[in-house]
N, C-alpha and C positions, 0 to 999 in steps of 0.2 A: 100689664104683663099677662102673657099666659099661663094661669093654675090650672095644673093637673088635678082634678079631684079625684079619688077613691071611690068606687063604689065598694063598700063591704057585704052588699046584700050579692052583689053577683058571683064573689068566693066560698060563701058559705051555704048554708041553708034556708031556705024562703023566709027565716023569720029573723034574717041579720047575724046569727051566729057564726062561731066557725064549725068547719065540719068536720068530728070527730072519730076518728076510726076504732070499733067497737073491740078490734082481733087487734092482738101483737103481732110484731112481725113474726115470721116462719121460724126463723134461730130463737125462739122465746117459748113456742108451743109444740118444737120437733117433738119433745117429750110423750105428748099427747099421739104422736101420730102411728098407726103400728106397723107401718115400714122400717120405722128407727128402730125398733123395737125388735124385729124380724131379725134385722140385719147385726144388732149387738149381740142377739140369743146364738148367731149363727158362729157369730165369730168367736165368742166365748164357750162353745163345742169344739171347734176345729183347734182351741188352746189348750185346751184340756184333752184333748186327744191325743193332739200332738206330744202333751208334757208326758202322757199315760205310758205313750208307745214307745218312748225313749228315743225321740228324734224320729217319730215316721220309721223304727227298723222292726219290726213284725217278725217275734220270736216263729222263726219253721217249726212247728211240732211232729214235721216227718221226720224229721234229722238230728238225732241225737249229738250234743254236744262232746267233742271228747276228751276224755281226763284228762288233766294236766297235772303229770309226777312231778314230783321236786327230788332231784339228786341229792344225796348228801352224806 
C-alpha cells in the first residue's frame, strides 16, 4: 500500500523543531503600541469635555442671563 510519510524537518526549523513565533498576536500587545494609547487619551478628553460643558452648550459670556421672579 501507499504511506504517506511526514516530513517534520520541512515544517519547522533546520534542526526538526517546530517553529515558534516569539510575538503574540496584535490583540495581546495593542497595549504596548502608542496608536492605542493616542487614541484612548483622545477619547477620554473629548468625554470629559463634553461631561464639563454640560452637553457641548458653551455658557455665552456676552449675554447676560435674565432673572427669573417668582410671583406670589
Amino acid at each position: 500500500m501507499n504511506e504517506l510519510k511526514h516530513d517534520h524537518k520541512s515544517h519547522g526549523d533546520p534542526n526538526g523543531g517546530p517553529i515558534h513565533h516569539s510575538q503574540p498576536p496584535y490583540w495581546r500587545r495593542a497595549h504596548r503600541d502608542w496608536r492605542i494609547w493616542f487614541c484612548v487619551i483622545v477619547m477620554l478628553v473629548a468625554m470629559v469635555v463634553y461631561l464639563m460643558t454640560g452637553d457641548l452648550r458653551w455658557p455665552f459670556h456676552g449675554h447676560p442671563q435674565p432673572m427669573v421672579t417668582i410671583a406670589g
